[in-house]
N, C-alpha and C positions, 0 to 999 in steps of 0.2 A: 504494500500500500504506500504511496505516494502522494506528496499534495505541494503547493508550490511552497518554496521555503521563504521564510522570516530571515535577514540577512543581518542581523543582528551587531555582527562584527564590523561590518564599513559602511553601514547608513543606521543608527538608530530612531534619528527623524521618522526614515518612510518606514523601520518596523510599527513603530509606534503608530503610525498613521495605520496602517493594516489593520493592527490591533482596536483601534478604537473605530473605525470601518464597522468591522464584525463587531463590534458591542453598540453602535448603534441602533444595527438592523431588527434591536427588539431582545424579549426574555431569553435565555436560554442555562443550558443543564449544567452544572460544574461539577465536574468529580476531578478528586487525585488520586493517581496511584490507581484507578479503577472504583474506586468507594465514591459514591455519590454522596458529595456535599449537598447541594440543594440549587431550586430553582430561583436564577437573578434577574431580578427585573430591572427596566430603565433606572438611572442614576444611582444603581447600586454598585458600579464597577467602572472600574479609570485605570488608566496609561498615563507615567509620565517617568518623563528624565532626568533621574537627579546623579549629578556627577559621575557622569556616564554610566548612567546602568540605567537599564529598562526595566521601573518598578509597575506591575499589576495587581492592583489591590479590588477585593470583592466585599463587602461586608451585608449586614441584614439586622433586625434588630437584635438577633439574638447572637452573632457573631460578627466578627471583622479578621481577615488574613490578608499578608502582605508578600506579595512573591519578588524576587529576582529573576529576572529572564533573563536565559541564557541563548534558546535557539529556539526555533517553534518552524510549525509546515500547517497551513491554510487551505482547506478545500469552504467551495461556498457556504457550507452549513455546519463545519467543524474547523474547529481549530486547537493542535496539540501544541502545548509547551512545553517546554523544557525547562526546569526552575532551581532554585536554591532557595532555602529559609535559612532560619539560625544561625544567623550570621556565614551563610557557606557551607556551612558544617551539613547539613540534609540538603538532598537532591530529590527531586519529585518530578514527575509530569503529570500536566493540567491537559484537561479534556474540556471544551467548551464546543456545548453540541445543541443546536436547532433542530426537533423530529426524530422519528426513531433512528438508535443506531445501526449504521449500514450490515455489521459483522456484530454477533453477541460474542465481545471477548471472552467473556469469563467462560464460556462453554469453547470458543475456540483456541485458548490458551489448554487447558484443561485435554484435549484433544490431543494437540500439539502432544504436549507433555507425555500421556502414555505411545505416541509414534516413535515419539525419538528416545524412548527407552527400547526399543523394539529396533531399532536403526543405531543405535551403540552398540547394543549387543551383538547387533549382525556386521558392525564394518570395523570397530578395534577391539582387535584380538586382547583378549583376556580382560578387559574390561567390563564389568559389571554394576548396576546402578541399586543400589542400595535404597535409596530411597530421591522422591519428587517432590517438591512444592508449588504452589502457584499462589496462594494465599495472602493478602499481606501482612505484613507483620510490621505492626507500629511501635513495638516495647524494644525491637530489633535497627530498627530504620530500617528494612526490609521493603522494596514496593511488590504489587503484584501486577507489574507489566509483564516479570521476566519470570524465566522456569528457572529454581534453583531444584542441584543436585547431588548428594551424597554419591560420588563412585569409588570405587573397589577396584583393585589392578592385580588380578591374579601373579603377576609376575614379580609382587616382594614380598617376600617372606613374613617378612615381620609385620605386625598390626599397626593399620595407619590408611587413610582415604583422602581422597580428592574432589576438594570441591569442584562442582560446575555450575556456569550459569548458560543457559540461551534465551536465545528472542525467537518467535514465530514471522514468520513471511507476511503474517496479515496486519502484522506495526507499521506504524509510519518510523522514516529512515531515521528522525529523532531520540524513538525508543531503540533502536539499533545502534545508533551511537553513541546511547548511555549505558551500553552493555558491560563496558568495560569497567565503570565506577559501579554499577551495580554488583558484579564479580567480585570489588577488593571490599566490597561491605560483607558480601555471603561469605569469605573466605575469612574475614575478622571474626564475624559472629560464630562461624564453624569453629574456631580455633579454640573459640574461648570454652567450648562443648567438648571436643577432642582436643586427645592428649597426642595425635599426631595428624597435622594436614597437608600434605605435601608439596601440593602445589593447588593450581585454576583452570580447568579446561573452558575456552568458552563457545557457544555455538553459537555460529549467523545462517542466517537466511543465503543460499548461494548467492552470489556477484554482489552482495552488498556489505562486504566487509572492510571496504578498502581505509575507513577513518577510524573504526578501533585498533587494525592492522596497526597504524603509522602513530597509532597514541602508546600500544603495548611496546616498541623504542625505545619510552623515554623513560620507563618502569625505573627506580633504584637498581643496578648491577646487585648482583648477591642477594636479592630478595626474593620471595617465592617463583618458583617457576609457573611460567603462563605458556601453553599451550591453544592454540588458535584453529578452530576447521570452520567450514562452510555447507551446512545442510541441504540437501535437494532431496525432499519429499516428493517430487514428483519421479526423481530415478531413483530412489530410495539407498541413495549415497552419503558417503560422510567425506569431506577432503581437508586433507589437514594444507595450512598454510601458512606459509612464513611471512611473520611481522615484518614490515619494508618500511622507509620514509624517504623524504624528497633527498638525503647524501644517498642514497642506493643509486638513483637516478643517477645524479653528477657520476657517481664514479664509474658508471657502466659508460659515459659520455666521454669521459676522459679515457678509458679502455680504449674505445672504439677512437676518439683522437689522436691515439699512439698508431694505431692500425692504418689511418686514414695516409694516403698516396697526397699531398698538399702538393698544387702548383708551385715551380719555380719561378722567380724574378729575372727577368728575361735579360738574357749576360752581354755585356758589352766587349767591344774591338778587342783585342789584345794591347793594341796600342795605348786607350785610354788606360786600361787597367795596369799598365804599367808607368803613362806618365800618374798618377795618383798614387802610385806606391814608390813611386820617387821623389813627387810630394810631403807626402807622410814622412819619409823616413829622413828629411831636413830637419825634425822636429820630433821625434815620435810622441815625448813627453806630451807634446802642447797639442799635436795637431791629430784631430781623429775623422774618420772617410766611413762613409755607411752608406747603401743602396738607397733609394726611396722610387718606386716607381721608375719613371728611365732617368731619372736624375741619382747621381753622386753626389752626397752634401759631405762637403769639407768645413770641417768646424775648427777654429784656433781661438784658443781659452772659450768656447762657446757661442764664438762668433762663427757664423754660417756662410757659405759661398758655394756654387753648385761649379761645377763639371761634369761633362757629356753632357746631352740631350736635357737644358734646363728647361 
C-alpha cells in the first residue's frame, strides 16, 4: 500500500499545508498504533511549526495529545503518520481516516502473522518460531503495526532466541520504514525477559526494503547483530539481504573508474615538447608546464603564459 508522501525533511510549509488540507475537509477517525482514539470534529485538531518541527495536536473535552511528525503518506480519505511523543523517546503512527477502512488490519496483520511463520519455517533452515505477537503493548512501548517474534535457531547448542520483527505488504511505506526502530524496542523488551537474545531478524514486504537497508549501516559496530530478508507471499519466499548505503555506491563508482579506458589529451609536435622542456629546465625551481586542452601553460612563480596552440 502506497499513498503520496509528506516531504517533511525539505519543505515543512507545504507538509503542513497537506496536513491541514485533510483536517479541513471535515470529522474524521484517529487511532494510534491501530487502537482507536476517537472521533475529531472541526476545530479540534491543528498543524503548526514550531522551530522546525511539525507539531499535530488533537484534543476533545475529555483529552488533549500533542504529536511530532516525522514523515507521513496521504491518500484522499486517509492519512498515516509517523510521530514521536515524550520528548523523542516513543514512536507511534497516526491513522487519520474519513469512511470505512479500505483493509481490516487487525485481521490482516493477524493473517500475515500465522503465513510467515509457515514461510520461516519453510525457507531458513533450522529456524523455528517460538512464539507471535501483533497486539499492542503500551506498558512495553510496543505498537501493533508490526508482527513481533520469538525465534529459535536449531543450530546453537546452548539456550538463547532471537528476536524478530516484520511488516505486512498491506502498510503504507511509512510503517515499513519504522520497522527498524520498532525491532530495537522488541529486542530491549525481549532482553529484559531472557536471559539470552542474540540478535534481530527483520522482515519486509519484497522491493520495499531499501530505507531500513541503509538505516541498519549506521547501527553501533559491536552491538546486536541485525539480520535483514524480504518476504514474497505471493512466491512464498524469504531473501535475505545485505544492509547497503549511498558509500556502497561511491565505491562500486570508483571501482568501475579504475577500470574505465579515459581519453587522452591530444599530444603535441615533438618540436614544441621539446622547446618547453628547455624552457622548464632554465629554471626548474620556478618554472612549471602543464597540458590544458591544446594549450601548454607555463607558469613562473605562478604567473601564467601559454605555448602551442593558445
Amino acid at each position: 500500500m502506497s499513498g503520496a508522501a509528506l516531504d517533511i525533511g525539505r519543505d515543512l510549509s507545504a507538509a503542513r499545508y497537506e496536513l491541514e488540507a485533510f483536517l479541513l475537509r471535515g470529522d474524521f477517525e484517529l487511532s494510534e498504533d491501530g487502537r482507536l482514539i476517537g472521533t475529531v470534529g472541526p476545530g479540534h485538531a491543528a498543524a503548526e511549526v514550531s522551530f522546525g518541527k511539525l507539531l499535530f495536536s488533537c484534543w476533545s473535552d475529555e483529552w488533549s495529545k500533542v504529536w511530532r511528525v516525522t514523515a507521513g503518506e496521504i491518500e484522499p480519505e486517509r492519512l498515516i503518520l509517523r510521530c514521536t511523543r515524550q520528548m523523542g523517546r516513543v514512536t507511534c503512527l497516526l491513522e487519520l481516516r474519513r469512511g470505512p477502512a479500505p483493509v481490516e488490519l487487525a485481521k490482516s496483520r493477524a493473517g500475515f502473522a500465522e503465513n510467515l511463520v509457515r514461510l520461516i519455517e519453510a525457507n531458513l533452515s533450522g529456524i523455528q518460531v517460538e512464539h507471535t505477537a501483533t497486539a499492542r503493548d503500551d506498558q512495553r512501548h510496543l505498537s501493533g503495526t508490526h508482527v513481533r517474534l520469538v525465534l529459535k535457531d536449531a543450530g546453537f547448542a546452548q539456550a538463547g532466541v532471537t528476536a524478530g520483527i516484520a511488516t505486512a505488504s498491506v502498510e503504507f511505506q511509512a510503517v515499513v520504514d519504522a520497522t527498524l526502530g520498532a525491532g530495537i524496542a522488541w529486542l530491549d523488551a525481549l532482553r529484559r525477559s531472557r536471559s539470552l537474545v542474540r540478535g534481530l531478524m527483520i522482515f519486509l514486504p519484497a522491493g520495499r526494503s531499501a530505507t531500513v537497508a541503509t538505516r541498519v549501516t549506521m547501527l553501533r559496530t559491536g552491538g546486536p547483530a541485525v539480520s535483514l530478508y524480504e518476504v514474497s507471499e505471493e512466491d512464498k519466499t524469504i531473501t535475505p539481504i545485505t544492509p547497503f548505503d549511498q558509500g556502497d555506491l561511491a565505491d562500486n563508482l570508483r571501482r568501475a573508474a579504475a577500470r574505465a579506458i579515459w581519453p587522452r589529451e591530444k599530444g603535441f609536435a615533438s618540436a614544441v615538447s621539446d622547446l618547453v622542456d628547455d624552457v622548464v629546465h632554465l629554471a626548474p625551481d620556478l618554472i612549471d608546464a602543464r597540458q590544458m586542452g591544446s594549450a601548454i601553460v607555463l607558469s613562473i612563480r605562478g604567473l601564467g603564459v601559454c605555448a602551442g596552440a593558445c
